[in-house]
Backbone of each chain as ProteinMPNN parsed JSONL, in Angstrom:
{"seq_chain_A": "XXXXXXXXXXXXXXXXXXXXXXXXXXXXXXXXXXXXXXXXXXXXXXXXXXXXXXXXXXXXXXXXXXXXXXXXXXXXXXXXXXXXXXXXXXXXXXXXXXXXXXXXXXXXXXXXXXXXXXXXXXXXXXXXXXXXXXXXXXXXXXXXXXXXXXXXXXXXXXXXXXXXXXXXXXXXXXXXX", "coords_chain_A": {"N_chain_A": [[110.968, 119.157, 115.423], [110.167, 122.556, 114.546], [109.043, 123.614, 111.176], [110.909, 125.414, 109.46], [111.745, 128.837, 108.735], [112.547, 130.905, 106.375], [114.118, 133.895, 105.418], [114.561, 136.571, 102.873], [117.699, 136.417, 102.07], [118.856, 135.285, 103.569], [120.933, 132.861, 105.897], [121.033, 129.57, 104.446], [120.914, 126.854, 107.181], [123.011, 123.721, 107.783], [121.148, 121.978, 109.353], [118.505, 122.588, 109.433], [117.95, 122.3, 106.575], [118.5, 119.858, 106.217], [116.234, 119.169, 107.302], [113.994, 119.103, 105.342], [111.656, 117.09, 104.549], [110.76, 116.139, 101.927], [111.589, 116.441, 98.238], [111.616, 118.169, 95.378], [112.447, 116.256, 92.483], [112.227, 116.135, 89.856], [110.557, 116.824, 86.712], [107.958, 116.915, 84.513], [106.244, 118.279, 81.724], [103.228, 117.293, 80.419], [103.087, 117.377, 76.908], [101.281, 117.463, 73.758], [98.59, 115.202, 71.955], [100.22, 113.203, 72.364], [101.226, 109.75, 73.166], [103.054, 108.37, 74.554], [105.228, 108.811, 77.765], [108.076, 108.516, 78.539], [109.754, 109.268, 81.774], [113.03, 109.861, 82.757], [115.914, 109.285, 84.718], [114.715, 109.716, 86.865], [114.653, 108.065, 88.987], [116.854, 107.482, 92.337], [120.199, 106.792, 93.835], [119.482, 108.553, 96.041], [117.405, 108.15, 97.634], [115.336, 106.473, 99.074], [112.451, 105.893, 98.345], [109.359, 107.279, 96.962], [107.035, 109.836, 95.992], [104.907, 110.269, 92.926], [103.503, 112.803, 91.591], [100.936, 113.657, 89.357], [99.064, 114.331, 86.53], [96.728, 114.787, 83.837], [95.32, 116.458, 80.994], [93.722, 115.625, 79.35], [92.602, 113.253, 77.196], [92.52, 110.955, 74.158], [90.701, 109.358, 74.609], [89.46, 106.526, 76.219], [90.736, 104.111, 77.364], [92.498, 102.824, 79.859], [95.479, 104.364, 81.873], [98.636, 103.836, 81.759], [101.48, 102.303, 83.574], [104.923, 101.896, 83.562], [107.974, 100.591, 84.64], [111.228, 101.623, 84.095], [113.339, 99.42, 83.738], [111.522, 96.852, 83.816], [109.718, 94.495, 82.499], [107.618, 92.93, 82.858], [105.368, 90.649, 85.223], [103.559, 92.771, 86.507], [101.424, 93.527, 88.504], [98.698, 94.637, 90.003], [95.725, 95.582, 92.17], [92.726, 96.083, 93.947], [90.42, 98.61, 93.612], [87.771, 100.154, 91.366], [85.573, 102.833, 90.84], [82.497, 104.723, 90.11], [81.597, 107.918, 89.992], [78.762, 109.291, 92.016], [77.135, 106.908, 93.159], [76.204, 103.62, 92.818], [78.425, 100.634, 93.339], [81.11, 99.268, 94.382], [83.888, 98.239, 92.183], [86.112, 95.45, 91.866], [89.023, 94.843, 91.4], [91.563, 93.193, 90.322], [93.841, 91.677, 88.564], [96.022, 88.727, 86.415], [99.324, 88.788, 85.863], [100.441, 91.491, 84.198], [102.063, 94.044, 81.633], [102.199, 96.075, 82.595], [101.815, 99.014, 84.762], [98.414, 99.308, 85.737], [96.837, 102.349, 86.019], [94.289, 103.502, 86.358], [91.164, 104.149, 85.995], [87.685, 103.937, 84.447], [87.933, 106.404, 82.23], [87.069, 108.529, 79.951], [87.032, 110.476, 76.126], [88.507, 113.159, 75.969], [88.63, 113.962, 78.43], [89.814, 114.935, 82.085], [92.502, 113.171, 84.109], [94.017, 112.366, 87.073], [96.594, 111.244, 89.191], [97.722, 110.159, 92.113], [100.611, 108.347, 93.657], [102.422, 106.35, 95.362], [105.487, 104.99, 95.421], [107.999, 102.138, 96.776], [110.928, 101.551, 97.287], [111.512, 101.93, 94.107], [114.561, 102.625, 93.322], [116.509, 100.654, 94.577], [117.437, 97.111, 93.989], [115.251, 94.995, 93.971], [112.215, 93.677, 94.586], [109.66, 96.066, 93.612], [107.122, 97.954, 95.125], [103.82, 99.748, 95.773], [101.617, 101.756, 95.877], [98.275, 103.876, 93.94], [96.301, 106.25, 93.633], [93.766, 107.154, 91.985], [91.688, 109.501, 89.684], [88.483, 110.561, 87.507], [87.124, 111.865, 85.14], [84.949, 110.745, 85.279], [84.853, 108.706, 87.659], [86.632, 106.791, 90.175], [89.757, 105.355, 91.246], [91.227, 103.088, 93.399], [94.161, 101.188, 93.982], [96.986, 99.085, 94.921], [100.263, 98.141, 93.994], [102.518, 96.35, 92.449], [105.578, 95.536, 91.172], [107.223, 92.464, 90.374], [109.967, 91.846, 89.695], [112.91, 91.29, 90.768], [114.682, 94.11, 90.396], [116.84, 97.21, 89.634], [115.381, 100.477, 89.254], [115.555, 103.732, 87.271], [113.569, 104.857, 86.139], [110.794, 106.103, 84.6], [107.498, 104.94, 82.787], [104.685, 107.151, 81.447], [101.702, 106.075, 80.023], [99.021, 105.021, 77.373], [97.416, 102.983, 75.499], [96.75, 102.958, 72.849], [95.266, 105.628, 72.88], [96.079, 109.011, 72.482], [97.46, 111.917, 74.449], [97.325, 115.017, 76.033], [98.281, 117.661, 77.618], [98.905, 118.464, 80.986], [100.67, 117.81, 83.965], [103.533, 115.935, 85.28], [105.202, 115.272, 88.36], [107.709, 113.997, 90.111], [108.68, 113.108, 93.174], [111.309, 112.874, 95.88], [111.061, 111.341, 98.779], [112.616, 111.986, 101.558], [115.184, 110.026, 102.953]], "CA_chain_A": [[111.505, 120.406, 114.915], [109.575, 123.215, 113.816], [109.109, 123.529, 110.25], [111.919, 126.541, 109.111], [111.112, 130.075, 107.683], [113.37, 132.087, 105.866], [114.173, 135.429, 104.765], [115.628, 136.961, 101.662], [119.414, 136.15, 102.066], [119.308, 134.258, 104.972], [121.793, 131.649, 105.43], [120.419, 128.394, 104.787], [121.565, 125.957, 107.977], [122.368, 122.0, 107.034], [120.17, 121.398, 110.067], [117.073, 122.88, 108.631], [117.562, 121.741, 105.199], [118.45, 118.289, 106.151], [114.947, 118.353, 107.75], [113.373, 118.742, 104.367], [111.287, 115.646, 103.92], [110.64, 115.765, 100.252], [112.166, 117.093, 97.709], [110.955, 117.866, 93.88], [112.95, 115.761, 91.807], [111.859, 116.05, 88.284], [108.585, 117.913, 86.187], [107.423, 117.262, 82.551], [104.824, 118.79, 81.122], [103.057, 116.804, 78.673], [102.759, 118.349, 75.551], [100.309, 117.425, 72.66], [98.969, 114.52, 71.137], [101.538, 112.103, 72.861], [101.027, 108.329, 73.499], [104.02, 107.638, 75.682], [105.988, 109.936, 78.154], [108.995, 108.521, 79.232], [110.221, 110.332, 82.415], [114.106, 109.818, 83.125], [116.343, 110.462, 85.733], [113.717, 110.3, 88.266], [114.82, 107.507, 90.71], [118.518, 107.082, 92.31], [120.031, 106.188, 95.295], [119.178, 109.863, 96.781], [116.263, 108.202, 98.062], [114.297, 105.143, 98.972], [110.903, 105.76, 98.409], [109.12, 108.369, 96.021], [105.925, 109.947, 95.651], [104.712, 111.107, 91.811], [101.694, 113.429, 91.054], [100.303, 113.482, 87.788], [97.797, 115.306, 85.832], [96.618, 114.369, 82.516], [94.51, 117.334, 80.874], [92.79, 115.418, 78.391], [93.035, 112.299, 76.405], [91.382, 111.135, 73.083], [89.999, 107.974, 74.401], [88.934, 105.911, 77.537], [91.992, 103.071, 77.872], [93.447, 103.13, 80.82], [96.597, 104.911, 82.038], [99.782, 102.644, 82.476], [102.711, 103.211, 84.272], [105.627, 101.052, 83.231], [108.978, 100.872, 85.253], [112.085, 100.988, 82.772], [113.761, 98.273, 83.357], [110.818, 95.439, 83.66], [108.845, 94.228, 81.124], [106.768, 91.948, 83.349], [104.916, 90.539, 86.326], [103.008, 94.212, 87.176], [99.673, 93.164, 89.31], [97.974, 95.968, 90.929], [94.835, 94.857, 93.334], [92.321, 97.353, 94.314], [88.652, 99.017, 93.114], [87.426, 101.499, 91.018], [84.282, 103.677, 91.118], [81.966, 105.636, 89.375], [80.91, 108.993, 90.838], [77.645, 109.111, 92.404], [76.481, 105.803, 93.18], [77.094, 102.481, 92.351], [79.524, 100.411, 94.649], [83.05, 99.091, 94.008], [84.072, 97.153, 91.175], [86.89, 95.384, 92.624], [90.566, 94.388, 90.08], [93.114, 92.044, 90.495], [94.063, 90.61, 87.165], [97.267, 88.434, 86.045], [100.227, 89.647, 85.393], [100.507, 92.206, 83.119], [103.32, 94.006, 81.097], [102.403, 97.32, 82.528], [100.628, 98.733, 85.852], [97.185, 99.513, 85.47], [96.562, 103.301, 87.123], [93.271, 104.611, 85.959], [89.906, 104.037, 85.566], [86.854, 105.126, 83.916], [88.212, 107.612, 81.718], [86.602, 109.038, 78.707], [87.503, 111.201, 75.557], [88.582, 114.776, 76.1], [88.206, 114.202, 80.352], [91.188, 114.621, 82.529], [92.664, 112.284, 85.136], [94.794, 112.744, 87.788], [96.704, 110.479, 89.804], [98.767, 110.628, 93.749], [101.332, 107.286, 93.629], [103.492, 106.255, 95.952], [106.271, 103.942, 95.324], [108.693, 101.987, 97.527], [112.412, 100.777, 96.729], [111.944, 101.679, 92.932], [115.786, 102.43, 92.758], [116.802, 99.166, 94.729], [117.531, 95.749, 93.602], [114.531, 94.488, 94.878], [110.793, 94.221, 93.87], [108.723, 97.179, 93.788], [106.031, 98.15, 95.596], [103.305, 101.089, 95.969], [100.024, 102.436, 95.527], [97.97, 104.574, 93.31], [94.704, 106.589, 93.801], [93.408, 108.0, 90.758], [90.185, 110.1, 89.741], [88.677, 110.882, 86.143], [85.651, 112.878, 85.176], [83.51, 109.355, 85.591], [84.996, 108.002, 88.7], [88.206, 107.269, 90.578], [90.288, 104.368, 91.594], [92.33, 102.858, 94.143], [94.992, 100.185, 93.616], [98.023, 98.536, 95.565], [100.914, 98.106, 92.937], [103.656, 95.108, 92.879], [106.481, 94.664, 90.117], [107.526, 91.197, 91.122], [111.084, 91.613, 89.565], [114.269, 91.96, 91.474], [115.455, 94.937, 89.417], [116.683, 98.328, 89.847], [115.019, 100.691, 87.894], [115.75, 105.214, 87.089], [112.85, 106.061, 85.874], [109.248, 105.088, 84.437], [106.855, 106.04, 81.379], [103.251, 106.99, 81.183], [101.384, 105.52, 78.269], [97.742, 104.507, 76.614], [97.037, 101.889, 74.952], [95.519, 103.17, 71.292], [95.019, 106.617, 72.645], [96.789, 109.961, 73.151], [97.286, 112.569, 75.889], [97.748, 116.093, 75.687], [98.398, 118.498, 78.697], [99.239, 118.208, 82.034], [102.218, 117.575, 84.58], [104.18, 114.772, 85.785], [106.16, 115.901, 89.144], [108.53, 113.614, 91.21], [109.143, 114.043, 94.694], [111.891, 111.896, 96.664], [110.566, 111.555, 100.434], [114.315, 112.064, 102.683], [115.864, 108.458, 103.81]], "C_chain_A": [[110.416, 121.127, 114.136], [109.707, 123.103, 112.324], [109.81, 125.409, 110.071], [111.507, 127.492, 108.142], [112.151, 130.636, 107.456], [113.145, 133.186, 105.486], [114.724, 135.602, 103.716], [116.941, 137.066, 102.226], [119.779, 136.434, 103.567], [119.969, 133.386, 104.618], [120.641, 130.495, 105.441], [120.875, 127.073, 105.723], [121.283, 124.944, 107.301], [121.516, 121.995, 107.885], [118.77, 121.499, 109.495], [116.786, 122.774, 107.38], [118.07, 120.504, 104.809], [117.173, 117.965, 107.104], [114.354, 118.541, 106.571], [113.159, 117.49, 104.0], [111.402, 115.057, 103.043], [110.905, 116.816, 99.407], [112.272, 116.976, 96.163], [112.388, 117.398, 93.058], [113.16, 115.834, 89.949], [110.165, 116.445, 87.951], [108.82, 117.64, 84.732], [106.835, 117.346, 82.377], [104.432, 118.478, 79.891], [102.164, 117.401, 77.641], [101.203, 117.439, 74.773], [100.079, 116.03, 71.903], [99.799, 113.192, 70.956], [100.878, 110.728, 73.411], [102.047, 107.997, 74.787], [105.012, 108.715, 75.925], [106.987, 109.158, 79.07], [109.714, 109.375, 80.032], [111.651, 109.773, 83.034], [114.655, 110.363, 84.175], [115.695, 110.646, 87.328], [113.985, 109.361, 89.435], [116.575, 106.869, 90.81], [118.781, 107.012, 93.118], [120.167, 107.792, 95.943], [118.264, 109.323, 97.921], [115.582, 106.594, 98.145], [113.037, 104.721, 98.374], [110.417, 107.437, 97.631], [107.631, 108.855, 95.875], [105.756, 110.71, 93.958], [103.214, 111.448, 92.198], [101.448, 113.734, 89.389], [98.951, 113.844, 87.562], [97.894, 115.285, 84.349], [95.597, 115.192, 81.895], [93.385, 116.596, 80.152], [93.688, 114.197, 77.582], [91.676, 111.861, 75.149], [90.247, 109.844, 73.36], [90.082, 107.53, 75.597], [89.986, 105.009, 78.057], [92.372, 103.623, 79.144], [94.612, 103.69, 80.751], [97.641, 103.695, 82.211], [101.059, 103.224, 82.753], [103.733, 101.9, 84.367], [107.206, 101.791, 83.684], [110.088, 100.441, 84.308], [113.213, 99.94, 82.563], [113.197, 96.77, 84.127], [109.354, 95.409, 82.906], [107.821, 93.13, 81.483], [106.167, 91.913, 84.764], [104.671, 91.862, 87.051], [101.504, 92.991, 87.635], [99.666, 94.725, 89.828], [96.362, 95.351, 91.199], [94.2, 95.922, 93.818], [90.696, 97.434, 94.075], [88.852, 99.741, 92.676], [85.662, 101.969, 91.414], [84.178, 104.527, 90.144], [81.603, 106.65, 90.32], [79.341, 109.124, 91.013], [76.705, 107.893, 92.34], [77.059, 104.7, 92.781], [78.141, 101.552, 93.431], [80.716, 100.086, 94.033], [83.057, 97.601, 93.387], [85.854, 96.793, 91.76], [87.83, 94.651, 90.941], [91.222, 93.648, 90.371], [93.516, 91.179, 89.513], [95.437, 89.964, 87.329], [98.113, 89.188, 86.098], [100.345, 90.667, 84.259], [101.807, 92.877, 82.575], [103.54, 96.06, 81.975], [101.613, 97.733, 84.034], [99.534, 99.441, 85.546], [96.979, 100.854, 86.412], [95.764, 104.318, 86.821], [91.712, 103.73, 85.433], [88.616, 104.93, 85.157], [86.891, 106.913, 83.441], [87.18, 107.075, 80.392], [87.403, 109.65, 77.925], [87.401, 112.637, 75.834], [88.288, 115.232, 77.361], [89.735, 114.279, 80.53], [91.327, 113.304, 83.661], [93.833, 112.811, 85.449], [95.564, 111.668, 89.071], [97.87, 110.751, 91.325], [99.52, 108.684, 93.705], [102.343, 107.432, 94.221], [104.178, 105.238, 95.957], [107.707, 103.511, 96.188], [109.627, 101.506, 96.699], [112.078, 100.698, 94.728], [113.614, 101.579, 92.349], [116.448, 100.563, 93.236], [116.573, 98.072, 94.059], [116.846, 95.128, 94.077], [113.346, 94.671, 94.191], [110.278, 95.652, 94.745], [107.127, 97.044, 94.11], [105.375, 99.419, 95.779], [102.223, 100.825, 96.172], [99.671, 103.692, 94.886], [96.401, 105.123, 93.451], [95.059, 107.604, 92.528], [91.603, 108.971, 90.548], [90.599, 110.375, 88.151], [87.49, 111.717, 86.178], [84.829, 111.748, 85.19], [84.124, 108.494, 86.517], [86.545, 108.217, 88.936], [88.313, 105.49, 90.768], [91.54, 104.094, 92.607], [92.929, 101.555, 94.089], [96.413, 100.245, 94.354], [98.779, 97.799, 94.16], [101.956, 97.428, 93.387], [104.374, 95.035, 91.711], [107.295, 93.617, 90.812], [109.646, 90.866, 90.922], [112.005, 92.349, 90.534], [114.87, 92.875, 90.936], [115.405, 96.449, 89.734], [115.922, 99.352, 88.349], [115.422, 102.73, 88.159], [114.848, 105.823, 86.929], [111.43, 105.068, 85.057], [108.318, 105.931, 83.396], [105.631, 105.316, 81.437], [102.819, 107.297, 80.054], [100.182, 105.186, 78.589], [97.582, 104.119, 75.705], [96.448, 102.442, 73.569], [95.466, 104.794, 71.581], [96.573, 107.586, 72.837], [96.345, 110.819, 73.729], [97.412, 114.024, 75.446], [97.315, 117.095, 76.837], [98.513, 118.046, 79.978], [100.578, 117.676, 83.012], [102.54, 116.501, 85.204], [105.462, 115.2, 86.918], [106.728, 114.776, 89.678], [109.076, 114.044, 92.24], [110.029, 112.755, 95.511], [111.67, 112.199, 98.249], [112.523, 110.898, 100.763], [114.079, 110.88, 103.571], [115.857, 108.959, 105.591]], "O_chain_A": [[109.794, 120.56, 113.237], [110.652, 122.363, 112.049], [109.225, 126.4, 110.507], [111.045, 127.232, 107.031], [112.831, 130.941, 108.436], [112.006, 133.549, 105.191], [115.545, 134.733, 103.425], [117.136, 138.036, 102.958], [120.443, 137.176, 104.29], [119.957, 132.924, 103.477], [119.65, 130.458, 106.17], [121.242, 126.12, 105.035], [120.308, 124.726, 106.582], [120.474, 122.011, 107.229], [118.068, 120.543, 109.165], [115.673, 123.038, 106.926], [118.158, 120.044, 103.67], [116.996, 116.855, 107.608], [113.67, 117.52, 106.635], [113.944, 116.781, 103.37], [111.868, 113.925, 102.909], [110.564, 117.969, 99.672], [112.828, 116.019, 95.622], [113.342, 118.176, 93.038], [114.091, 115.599, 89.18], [109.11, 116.391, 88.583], [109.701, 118.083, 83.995], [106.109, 116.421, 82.742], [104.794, 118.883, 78.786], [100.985, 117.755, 77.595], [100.293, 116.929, 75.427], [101.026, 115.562, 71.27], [100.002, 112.449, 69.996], [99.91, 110.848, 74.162], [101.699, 107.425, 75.82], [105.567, 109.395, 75.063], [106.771, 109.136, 80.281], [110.359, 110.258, 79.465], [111.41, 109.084, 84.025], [114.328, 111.44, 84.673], [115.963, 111.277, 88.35], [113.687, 109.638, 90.597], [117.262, 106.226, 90.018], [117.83, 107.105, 93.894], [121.301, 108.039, 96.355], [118.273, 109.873, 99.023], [115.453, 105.804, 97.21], [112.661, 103.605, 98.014], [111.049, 108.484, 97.773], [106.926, 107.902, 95.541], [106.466, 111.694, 93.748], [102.272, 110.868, 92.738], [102.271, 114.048, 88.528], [97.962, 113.676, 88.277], [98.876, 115.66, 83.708], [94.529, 114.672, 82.217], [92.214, 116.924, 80.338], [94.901, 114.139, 77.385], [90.492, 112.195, 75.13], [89.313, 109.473, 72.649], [90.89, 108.162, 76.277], [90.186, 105.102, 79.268], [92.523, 104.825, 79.36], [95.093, 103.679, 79.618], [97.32, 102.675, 82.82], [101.575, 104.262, 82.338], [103.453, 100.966, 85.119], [107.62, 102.907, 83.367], [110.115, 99.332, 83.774], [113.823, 99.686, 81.524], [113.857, 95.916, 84.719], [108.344, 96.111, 82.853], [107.238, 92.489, 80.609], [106.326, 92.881, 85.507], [105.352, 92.164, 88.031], [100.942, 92.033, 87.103], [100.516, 95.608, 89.942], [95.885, 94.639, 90.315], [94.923, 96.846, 94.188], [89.901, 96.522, 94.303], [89.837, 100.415, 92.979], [84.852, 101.402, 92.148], [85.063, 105.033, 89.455], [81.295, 106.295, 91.458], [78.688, 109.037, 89.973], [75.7, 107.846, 91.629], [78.235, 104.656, 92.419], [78.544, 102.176, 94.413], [81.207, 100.775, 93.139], [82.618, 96.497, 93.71], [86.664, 97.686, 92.009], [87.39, 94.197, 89.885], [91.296, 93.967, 91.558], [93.512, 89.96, 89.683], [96.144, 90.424, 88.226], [97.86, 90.36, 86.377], [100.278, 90.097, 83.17], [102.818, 92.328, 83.012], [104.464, 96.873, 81.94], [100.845, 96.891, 84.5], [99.827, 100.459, 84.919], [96.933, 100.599, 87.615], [96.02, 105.522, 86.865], [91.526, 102.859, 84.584], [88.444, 106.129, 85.376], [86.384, 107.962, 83.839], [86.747, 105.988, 80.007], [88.555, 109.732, 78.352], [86.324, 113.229, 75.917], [87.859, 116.353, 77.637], [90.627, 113.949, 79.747], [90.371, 112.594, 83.974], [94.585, 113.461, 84.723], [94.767, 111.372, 89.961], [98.744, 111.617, 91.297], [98.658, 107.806, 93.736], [103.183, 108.296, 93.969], [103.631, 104.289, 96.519], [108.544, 104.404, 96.323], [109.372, 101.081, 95.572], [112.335, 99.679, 94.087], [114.0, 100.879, 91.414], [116.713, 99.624, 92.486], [115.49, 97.974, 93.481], [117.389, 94.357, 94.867], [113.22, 95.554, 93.342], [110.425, 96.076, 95.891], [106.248, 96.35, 93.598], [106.147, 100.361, 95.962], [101.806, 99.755, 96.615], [100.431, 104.646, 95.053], [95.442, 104.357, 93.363], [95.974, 108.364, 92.211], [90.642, 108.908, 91.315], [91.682, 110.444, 87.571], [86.989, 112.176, 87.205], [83.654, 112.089, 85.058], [83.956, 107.312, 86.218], [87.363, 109.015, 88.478], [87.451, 104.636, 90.565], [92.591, 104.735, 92.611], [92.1, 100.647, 94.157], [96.993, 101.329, 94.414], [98.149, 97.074, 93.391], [102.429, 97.666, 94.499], [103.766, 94.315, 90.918], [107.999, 93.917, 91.777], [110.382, 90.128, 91.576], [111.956, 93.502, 90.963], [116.052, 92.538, 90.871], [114.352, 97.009, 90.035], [115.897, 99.149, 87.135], [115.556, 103.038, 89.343], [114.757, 107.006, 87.258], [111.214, 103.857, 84.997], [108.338, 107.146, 83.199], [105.305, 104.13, 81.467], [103.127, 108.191, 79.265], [99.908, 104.994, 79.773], [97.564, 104.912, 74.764], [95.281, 102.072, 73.445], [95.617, 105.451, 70.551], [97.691, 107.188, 73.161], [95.124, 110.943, 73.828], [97.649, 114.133, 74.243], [96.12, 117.343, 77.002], [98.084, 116.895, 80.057], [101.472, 117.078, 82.413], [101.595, 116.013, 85.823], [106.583, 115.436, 86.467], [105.699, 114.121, 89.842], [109.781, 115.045, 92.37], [109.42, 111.709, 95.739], [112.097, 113.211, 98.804], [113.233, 109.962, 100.397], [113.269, 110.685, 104.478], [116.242, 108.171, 106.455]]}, "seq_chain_B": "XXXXXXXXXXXXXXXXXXXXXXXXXXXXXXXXXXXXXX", "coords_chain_B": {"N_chain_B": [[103.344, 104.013, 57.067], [102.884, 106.242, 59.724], [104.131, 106.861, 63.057], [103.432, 106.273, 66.35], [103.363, 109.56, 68.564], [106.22, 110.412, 70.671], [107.151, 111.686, 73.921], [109.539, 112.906, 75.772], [111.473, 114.47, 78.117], [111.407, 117.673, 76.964], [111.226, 117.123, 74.317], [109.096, 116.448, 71.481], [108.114, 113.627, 68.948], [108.074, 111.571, 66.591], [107.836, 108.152, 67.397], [110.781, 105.869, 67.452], [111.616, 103.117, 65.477], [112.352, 101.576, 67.533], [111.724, 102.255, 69.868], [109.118, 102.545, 69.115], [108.516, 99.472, 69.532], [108.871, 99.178, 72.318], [106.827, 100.168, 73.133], [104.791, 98.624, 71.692], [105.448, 96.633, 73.212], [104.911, 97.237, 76.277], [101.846, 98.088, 76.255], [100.642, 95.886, 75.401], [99.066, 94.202, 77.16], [97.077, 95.418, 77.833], [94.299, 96.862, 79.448], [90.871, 98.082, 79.346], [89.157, 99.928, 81.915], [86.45, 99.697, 84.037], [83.283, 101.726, 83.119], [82.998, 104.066, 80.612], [81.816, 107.292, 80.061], [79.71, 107.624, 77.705]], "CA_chain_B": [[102.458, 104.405, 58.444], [103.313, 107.206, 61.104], [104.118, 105.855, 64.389], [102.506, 107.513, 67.665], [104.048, 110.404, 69.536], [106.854, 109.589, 72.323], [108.011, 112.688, 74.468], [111.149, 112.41, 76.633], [111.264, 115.657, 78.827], [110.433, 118.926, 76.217], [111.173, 116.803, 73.08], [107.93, 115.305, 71.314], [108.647, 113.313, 68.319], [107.215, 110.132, 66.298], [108.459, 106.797, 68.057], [111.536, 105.386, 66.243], [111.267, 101.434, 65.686], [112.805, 100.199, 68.917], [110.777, 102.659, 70.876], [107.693, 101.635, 69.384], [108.356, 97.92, 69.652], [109.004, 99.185, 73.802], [105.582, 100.968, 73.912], [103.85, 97.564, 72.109], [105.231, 95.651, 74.716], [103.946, 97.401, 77.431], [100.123, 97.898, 76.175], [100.076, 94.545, 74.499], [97.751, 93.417, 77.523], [96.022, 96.982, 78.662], [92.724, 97.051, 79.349], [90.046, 99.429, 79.37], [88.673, 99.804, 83.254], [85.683, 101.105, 83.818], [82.476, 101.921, 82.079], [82.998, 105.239, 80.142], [80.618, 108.409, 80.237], [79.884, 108.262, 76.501]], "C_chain_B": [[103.021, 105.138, 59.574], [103.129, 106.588, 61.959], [103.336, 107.08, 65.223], [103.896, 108.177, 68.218], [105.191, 110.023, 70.894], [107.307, 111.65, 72.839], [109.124, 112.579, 75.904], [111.731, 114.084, 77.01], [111.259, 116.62, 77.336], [110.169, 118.215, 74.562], [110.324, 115.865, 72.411], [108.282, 114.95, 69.921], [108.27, 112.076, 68.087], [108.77, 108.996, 66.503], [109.516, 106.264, 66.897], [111.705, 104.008, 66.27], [111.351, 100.985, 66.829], [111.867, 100.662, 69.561], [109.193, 102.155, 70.5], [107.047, 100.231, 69.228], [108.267, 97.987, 71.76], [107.835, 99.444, 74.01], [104.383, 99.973, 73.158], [103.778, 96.797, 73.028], [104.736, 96.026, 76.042], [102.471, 97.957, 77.293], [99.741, 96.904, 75.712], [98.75, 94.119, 75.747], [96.883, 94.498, 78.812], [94.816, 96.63, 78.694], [92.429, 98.657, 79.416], [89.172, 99.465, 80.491], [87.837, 100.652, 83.416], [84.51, 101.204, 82.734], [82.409, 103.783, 81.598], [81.872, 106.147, 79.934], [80.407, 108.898, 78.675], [78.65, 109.281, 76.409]], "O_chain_B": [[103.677, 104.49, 60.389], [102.212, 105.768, 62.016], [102.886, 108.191, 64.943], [105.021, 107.687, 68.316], [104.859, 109.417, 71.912], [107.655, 112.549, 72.075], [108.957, 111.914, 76.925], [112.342, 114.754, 76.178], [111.006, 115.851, 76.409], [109.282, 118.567, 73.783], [110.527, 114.658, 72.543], [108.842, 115.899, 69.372], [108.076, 111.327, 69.044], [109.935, 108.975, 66.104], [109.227, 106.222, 65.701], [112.024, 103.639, 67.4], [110.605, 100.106, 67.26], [111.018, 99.874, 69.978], [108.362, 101.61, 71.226], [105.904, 99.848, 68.978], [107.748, 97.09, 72.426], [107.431, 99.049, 75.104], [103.223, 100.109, 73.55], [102.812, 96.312, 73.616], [104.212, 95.222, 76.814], [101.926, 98.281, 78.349], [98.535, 96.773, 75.507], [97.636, 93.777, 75.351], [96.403, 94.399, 79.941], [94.343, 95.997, 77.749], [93.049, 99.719, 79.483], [88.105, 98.948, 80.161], [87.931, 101.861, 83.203], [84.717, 100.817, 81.584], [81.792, 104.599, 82.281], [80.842, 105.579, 79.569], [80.71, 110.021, 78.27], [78.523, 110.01, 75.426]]}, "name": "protein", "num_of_chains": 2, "seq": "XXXXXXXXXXXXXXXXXXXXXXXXXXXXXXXXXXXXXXXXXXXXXXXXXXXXXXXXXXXXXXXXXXXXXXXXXXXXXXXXXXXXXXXXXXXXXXXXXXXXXXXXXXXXXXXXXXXXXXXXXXXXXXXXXXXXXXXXXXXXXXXXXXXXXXXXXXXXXXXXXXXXXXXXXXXXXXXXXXXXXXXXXXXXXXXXXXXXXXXXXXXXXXXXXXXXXXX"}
């Protein structure tokens, strides 16, 4: 099926707006100064599978980004490489378990980062799975993401460790079952 | 001691105990990835 054009006050058919793939879910724009942005609301059974984009204008300090699903407090791995820009080869990751997932590398103070994550069965009763490609002003990173618990979860909050954040958007998009 | 910032869609606002016992437990074992462009 073609992809559907409208007009000003055209009807909208279900056919052509039950082909809409994906469909923006939720947007917060983080303000000032902030350590931790819990985003609610964002996963439900609308949807199986979810992509977020994220944009972080500036932070005061280098820590990594983490991206913590709200209801598990454990067993995050993420598996992958990062990079520096121009040169260098691939520093490769795979640590323990951790409490949180790891989705950023080589940041600095007062750089942005930006990240594309796609996550499977976060609403389901089931472990979670994804991936995350990130970039900063001193490199980027790519990582395969696992919460090991059986647990449904709504929604998920981005946080740093010691620092804070200030500017940029957090969109949700549910890709159509 | 002032806690850190939490925001929860437009409303930003210092962490109130539970929340920032939720936001030690998930950086308690953060790293820092990466060699930084000081």
């Amino acid at each position: 099926m073609t992809f559907p054009s409208f007009a000003a006050g055209e009807v909208l058919t279900a056919t052509d707006m039950n082909a809409v793939g994906l469909w923006l879910v939720k947007t917060v724009t983080i303000g000032t100064g902030v350590s931790s942005v819990p985003v609610t609301g964002a996963f439900s059974s609308n949807y199986e599978n979810y992509r977020i984009i994220m944009t972080n204008n500036s932070s005061s300090g280098s820590a990594s980004h983490l991206l913590t699903l709200n209801n598990s407090s454990t067993l995050y791995y993420v598996s992958g490489h990062f990079f520096s820009w121009g040169g260098g080869g691939a520093t490769a990751y795979s640590p323990s378990a951790q409490s949180s997932f790891v989705i950023s590398a080589n940041n600095s103070a007062g750089n942005p980062a930006e990240f594309v994550i796609d996550l499977i069965n976060p609403f389901a009763t089931a472990r979670t799975v994804g991936s995350v490609m990130s970039t900063s002003a001193n490199g980027s990173s790519i990582f395969q993401m696992l919460n090991a618990n059986s647990v449904s979860h709504t929604g998920f909050t981005l946080s740093k460790a010691g620092d804070t954040m200030t500017g940029g958007t957090i969109r949700v998009y549910g890709y159509r079952n | 001691m002032s806690k850190p910032l939490i925001q929860i869609d437009d409303e930003i606002r210092e962490m109130t105990d539970e929340e920032h016992a939720v936001y030690l437990e998930q950086i308690k074992d953060a790293p820092t990835i990466g060699t930084p462009d000081e």
